[in-house]
Structures are given as structure tokens and as C-alpha cells.
N, C-alpha and C positions, 0 to 999 in steps of 0.2 A: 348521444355519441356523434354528432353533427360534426362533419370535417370539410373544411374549406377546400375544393380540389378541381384541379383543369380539366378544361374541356377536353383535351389532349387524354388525362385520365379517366373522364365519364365513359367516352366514345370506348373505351376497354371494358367496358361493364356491358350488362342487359337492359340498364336503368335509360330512359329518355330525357331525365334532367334531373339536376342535383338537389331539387327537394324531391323529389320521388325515391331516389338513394336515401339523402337524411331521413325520411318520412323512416324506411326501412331498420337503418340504423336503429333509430329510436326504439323503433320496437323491438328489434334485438335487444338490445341493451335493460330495455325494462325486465327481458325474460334473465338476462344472464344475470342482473342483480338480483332475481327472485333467488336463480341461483346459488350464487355467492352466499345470500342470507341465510341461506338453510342447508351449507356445507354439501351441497349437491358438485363435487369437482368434476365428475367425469361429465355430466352436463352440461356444468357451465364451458368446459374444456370443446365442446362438440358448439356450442352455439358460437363463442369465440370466435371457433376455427370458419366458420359462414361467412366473417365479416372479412375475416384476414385473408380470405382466399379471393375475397372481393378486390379489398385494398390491403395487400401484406405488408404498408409500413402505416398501419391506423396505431398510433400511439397508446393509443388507450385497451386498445383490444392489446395487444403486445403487454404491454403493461400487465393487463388483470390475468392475462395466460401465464406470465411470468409468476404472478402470484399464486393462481390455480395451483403449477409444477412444484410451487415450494412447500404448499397447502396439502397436497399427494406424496412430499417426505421426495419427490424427484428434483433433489438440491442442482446437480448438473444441469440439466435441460434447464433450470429457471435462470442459473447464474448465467446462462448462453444467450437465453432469451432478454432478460435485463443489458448485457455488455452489447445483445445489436440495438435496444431502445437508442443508448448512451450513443452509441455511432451516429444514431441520425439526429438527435439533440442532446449533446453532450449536459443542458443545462437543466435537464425533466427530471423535477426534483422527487416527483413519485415516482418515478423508479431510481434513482439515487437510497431515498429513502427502502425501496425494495431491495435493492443491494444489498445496503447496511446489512439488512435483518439474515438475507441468502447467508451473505459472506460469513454473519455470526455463528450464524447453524452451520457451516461448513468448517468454523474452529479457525477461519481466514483472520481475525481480529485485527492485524494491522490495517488491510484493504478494509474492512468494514469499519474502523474508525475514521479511512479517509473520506468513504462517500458519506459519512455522519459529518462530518466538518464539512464538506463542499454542500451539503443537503441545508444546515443550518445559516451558512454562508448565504447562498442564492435567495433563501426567505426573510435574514435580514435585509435583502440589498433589496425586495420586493417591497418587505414592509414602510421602509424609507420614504418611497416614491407614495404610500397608501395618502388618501384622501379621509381616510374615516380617524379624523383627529378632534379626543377629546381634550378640551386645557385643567388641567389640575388646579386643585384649589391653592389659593398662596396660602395658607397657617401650613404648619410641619404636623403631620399624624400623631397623635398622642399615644398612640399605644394602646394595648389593651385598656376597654371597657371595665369598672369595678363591678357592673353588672353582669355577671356570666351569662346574662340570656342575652347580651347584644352583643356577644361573640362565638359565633359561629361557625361548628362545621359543616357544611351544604352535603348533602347526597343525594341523589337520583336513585330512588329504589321502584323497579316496575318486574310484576311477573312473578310467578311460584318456584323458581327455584332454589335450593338452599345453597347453591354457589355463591347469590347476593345478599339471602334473605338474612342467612345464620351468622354470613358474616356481617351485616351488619346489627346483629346482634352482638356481636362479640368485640366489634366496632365500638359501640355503645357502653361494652363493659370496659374495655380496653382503656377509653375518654376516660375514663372516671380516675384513675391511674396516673394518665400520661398528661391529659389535658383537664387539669380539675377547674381552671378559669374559663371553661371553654363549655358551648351547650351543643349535642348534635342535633342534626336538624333534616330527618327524610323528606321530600315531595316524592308522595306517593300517587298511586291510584287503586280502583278497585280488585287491580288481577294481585297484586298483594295481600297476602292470607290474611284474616282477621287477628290471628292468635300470633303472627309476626307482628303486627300492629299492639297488639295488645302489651308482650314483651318488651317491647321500644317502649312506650308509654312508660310502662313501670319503672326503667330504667332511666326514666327524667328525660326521653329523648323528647323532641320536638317533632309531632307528624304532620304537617301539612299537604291534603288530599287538594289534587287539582281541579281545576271546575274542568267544563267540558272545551273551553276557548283553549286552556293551556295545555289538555292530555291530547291538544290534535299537532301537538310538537312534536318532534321526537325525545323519548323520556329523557335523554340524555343532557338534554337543554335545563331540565328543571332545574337543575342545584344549581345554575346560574343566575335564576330571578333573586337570589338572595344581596345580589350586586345593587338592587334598587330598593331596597327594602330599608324605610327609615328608622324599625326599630330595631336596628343593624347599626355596629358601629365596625366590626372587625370579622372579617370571615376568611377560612382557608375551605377550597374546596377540593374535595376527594372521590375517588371512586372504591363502590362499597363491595367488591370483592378482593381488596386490597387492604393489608390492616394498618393500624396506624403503628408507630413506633417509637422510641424515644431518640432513633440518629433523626429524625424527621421532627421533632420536637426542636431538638437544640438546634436545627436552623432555622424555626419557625420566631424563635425569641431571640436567635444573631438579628433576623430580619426587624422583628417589633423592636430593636434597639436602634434600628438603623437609619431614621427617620425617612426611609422609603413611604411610597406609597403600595408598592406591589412587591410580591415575591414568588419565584419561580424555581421551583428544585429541577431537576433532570442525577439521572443515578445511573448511568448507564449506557453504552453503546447505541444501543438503539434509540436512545429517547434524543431523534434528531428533529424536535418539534420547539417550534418556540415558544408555545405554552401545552405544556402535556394538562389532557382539561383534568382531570384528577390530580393534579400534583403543582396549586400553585394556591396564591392568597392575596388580598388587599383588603383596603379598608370601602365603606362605601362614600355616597357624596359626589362619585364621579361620572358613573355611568345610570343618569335619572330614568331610561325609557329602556332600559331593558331587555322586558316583554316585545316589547313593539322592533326594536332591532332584529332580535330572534325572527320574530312571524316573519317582518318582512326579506330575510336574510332566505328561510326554508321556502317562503312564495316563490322566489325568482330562480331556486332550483329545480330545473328539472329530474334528475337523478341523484338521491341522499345517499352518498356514500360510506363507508367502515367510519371514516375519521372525519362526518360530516362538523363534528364538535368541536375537533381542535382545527379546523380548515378555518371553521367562523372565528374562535379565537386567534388565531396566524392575520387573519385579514381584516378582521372587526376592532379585535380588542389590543390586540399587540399594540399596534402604532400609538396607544395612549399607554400603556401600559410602559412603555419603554422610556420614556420619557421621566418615570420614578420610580426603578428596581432595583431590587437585590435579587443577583440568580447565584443558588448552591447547585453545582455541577460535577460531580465526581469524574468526568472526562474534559471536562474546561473543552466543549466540544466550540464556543462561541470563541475563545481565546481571551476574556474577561471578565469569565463569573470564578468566582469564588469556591475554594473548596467549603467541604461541609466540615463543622466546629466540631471537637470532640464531643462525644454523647455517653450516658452508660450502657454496658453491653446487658440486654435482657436474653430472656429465651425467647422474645419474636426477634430481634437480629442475629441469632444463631439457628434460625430455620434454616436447611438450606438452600440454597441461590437466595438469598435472601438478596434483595436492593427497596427501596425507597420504589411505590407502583407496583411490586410485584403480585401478582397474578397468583393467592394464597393455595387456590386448591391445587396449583400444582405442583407444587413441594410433595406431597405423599396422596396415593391413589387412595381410595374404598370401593370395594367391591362385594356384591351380596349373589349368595345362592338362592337361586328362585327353585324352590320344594316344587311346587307345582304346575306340572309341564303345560296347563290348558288356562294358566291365568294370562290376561290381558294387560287387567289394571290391579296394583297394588298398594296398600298401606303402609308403610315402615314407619315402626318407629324407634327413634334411640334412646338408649337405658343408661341411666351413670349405675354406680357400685352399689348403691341403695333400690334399683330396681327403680327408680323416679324417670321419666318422661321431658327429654331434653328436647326433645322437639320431634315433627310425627310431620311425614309428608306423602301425598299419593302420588303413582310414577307409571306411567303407561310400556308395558313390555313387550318383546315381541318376542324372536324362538329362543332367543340366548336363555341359557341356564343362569350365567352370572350377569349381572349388569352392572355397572359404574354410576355411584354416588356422589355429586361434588360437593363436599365436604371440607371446612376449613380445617387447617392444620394441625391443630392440636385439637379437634375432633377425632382426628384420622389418628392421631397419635396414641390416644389414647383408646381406640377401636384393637390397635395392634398391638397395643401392652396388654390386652385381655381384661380393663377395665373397664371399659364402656361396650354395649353389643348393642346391636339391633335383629330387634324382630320383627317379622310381615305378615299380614293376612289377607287374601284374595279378594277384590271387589268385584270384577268381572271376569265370567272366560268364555 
């Protein structure tokens, strides 16, 4: 959180010189992204306010307070704190991009389509000037592979919850469907359950466990290695608590007709990013060192932030990537991509708030009665109609009677039609 600032403004501090202040910063900032990480707001809201009372126009501290206020449902105070960021640099596109999102939870949708347009605006006009330019090959992309195993869709799967786990499960079943030319394809690691493992597998999926060089990434990197991968000819990459769909399809094969080399959807108001890292595709051939971009992209950061992912893509990949796209954009927030082709209507585009990216379990809650007031740790697991074992996960409890399951949508749906149930049994108390 280093900020370049006058001696005029040190002499207002306690601090004896501006590395002794940055020293501080720094280590603020590492406690407030422990914060931030682990939904702690009043915390990180109290360590924030340390830095701001130091310097109350620290960009960044204003910023993540802004974000905190919106994080705590206090839509007011954040849209206040966002509109003084914008005072002192009208062109700070993280909080522009924090706008967006305020203004949409506030029901504002004209104001938050503007700062999506000026947000998307200012990171073309950054990308432009970028240095990190790759040259494309001269032949034109051929299109889909006749081999469905050298077309791939990429996921980053890490960690035991059924928010990612189930959905990519159902991910997996979904493909089979939607994308029959197509193979999925997780990088995993060992905090992924064996019996989600196992399910994939069955399901034809592709598992690939990282060694120990590439799980010191952050997971979210992984379903990018698939960009250097020579027995790859065509990959779209997704994020696996998001399902796939068939409006998402018919721009995946507008684009393989298009003789682009990349392709970028955005569905939505807030998708003010120039590449949302779950929601775009190309072929490979282009980007040979991959791996080694990544490393050295995450070495030179000191602080991995929410959207460390698509930062790298905005700044890494963009400026090559621009060079031969097709973008599907349901708000044409850039002013010249393309709307999305018509598609057929299924029951996953009739979830509701359905869009292209969305965020599956939260279309309909689950929620369980815990019987027993002195349990800790628990089993559940889910039954279809025949009493069979849909999947089974342990969950750590604390005084709550009921607790929250994230559970994909037509899990939940079928929890609530009284066809599916689940049962628990105590591990510790």
C-alpha cells in the first residue's frame, strides 16, 4: 500500500521518513487483506480506518472501505465513499468498477452502466499503450478439433466445498449435453475430495493434479496453463461455480465460425473487465510460456488481490488478445462487440437472474437443522427418491441451529420440491 507523498505531508504524521510510513502501510494492508479474505468487515473496516486517519485521501484504503460498506449491505456510505475516491481521480478505475456494482445493488442501472462504460473505456485505452505484445500466427484458426480431447474446457477446481465441487460435477454432466465436441478438463490439487475426483473421472472428465511448483500459484491461475498446452488445439475457459449453458454455446460457435483467434463474452452490467477470466476462449499456439508469465507476473506482486486473475489478463493477455477477437456483450459496454446469437431456451436459462458467469448457488438457498445442540463437526449427506447418495460432505458448526449449504440450483430445487433430502450425523462435539 506504498504511496508516494510530500514532505509537506510526512511532517503531518508521527512517521520520521516515507519508508518508515510505507514499511507501516505494508503491513497494514497485509492484515486487512487477511481480512477481506475471510469476510471479517468490521475488522478490516477498523484496520482501514488506521491508515485513513493517517492519509484520508490513501486511494486504496478509500477504495477497499468503499467496498467493505457495500460487503455490510451499507449501500449509502460506500456509494459516498466511492463518489469522494472519483473527486480526487476521476479516472481510478477500481473504484469506477466499484461504482458499477454499488450503483447496481442500489437499482441506479443507468449510473452503473455509465461507470461500466467509462471503466471498460479507461482499460482499453491502458491496454493500448501495454508492452506485453504477442504476434499471432498468419494461417486463420480452423475451428474445432475432430479430436474432442484437444478441445477444452479449462477449470480451476481447489478446496472441499460443494459450491465448486458439485458444480463441477454437474458442469461435467451439463458438457455432455451442451458441448459434446468438447472435453472438460479440472487442475486440481489435494484439498479436492477423492470421491469429487472420482465422479469427474467417470464422467470422462480430464483431472490434472498440479505438482508442487504450480499449487504455489494461486488456484485460480491453473485453468490457464491450458493456453500452452500442445495437446490442445481449442479451449474456452470457465469458472466452476458457474454452469455452462446453451445462450453460452451459440456464441462459442458464432465465435469458431469467425475466424478470430479469441473470444470474450461479458452478460452484464457489471462485467466491466476486458477479459472476465471465467468467461472467454481461444485457440493455442499463441501464448508458449504460460507457466512462467504467471510465476513471474504473482513474484512481482506484493499484495494478491479479489481479481488478481483478471488484472493479469487486462494487462498480460489483453493486448494480444485484441489483436484477433470476437466479443459477445449483452450491454455493448465497449461500444463494438457484438450482441449474443440466438440460442435455445433450456431450464438453466430459465434459473432466475440467470446471465452467462452467474454465480449458480445463488439463485435458491439450502439450509439444514442441526438436531444436535453439542455437535461441532458434521456429515451430511444428499439422497435423490430412491434413497441413493448424491454426494456426502463434512461441515464445521458452531451455535446456529440451521446452517447454509451452497448447493447448485437444481440441487436446491429439488431439496424444495421434497424430492431430494438430506441427512446428518455428528462427528465431533
Amino acid at each position: 500500500m506504498g504511496l508516494t507523498i510530500s514532505l509537506q505531508q510526512l511532517k503531518k504524521t508521527n512517521f520520521d521518513s516515507i519508508q518508515s510510513l510505507n514499511d507501516y502501510l505494508d503491513q497494514i494492508s497485509m492484515q486487512v487483506r487477511v481480512a477481506l479474505d475471510s469476510c471479517q468487515w468490521e475488522k478490516a473496516e477498523q484496520l482501514l480506518n488506521k491508515i485513513l486517519t493517517i492519509l484520508p485521501e490513501h486511494l486504496v484504503a478509500l477504495s477497499d472501505l468503499a467496498y467493505v460498506k457495500r460487503k455490510s449491505n451499507q449501500l449509502e456510505e460506500a456509494y459516498a465513499i466511492s463518489l469522494s475516491v472519483l473527486a480526487i481521480d476521476p479516472n481510478y478505475v477500481k473504484i469506477l468498477d466499484s461504482l458499477t456494482t454499488t450503483c447496481y445493488q442500489m437499482k441506479r442501472f443507468e449510473e452503473a452502466l455509465h461507470y461500466a462504460k467509462r471503466s471498460i473505456r479507461l482499460k482499453e485505452q491502458e491496454a493500448q499503450q501495454s508492452t506485453h505484445l504477442y504476434s499471432l500466427p498468419t494461417a486463420v484458426p480452423t475451428g474445432l478439433s475432430k479430436e474432442k480431447t484437444r478441445n477444452i474446457i479449462s477449470y480451476s477446481l481447489f478446496g472441499d466445498s460443494p459450491r465448486y465441487c458439485e458444480c463441477a460435477v454437474v458442469n461435467t454432466q451439463l458438457a455432455k449435453q451442451i458441448y459434446p465436441e468438447w472435453t472438460c478438463r479440472f487442475y486440481v490439487d489435494d484439498t479436492v475430495p477423492s470421491m469429487v475426483i472420482q465422479r469427474l473421472k467417470s464422467l470422462d472428465a480430464q483431472v490434472f493434479f498440479v505438482d508442487n511448483d504450480k499449487s504455489k500459484n494461486n488456484g485460480l491461475f491453473w485453468r490457464f496453463l491450458v493456453m500452452s498446452d500442445p495437446n490442445v488445439d481449442c479451449f474456452i475457459i470457465r469458472d466452476a461455480d458457474s454452469l455452462l449453458s446453451y445462450k453460452e454455446k451459440a456464441a462459442v460457435d458464432d465465435w469458431l465460425q469467425s475466424g478470430k483467434w479469441f473470444h470474450i463474452m461479458r452478460d452484464g452490467i457489471e462485467h466491466s473487465e476486458l477479459i472476465l477470466a471465467g468467461m472467454w476462449g481461444g485457440y493455442t499456439g499463441v501464448f508458449p510460456h504460460i507457466q512462467e508469465m504467471i510465476q513471474n507476473r504473482l513474484e512481482s506482486l506484493q499484495i494478491r488481490g479479489r481479481t488478481v486473475d483478471q488484472v493479469f489478463l487486462r494487462e498480460m493477455i489483453y493486448p494480444t488478445v485484441t489483436q484477433s477477437v470476437l466479443i459477445h456483450d449483452s450491454r455493448n459496454l465497449d461500444g463494438k462487440s457484438k450482441a449474443f446469437p440466438e440460442f435455445p431456451l433450456s431450464d438453466i436459462e430459465k434459473i432466475p437472474y440467470f446471465h452467462i458467469g452467474m454465480i449458480d448457488i445463488g439463485a435458491l438457498h439450502t439450509s439444514i437443522y442441526i438436531k444436535d445442540k453439542q455437535a461441532k463437526r458434521i456429515r451430511w449427506y444428499l439422497k435423490n427418491e430412491q434413497d441413493e447418495t448424491i454426494c456426502t460432505y463434512d461441515l464445521d458448526v458452531r451455535s446456529s441451529e440451521r446452517v447454509t449449504i451452497p448447493l447448485p440450483y437444481f440441487y436446491s430445487l429439488k431439496i424444495k420440491e421434497e424430492k431430494w433430502h438430506i441427512h446428518t450425523e455428528t462427528l465431533e462435539q
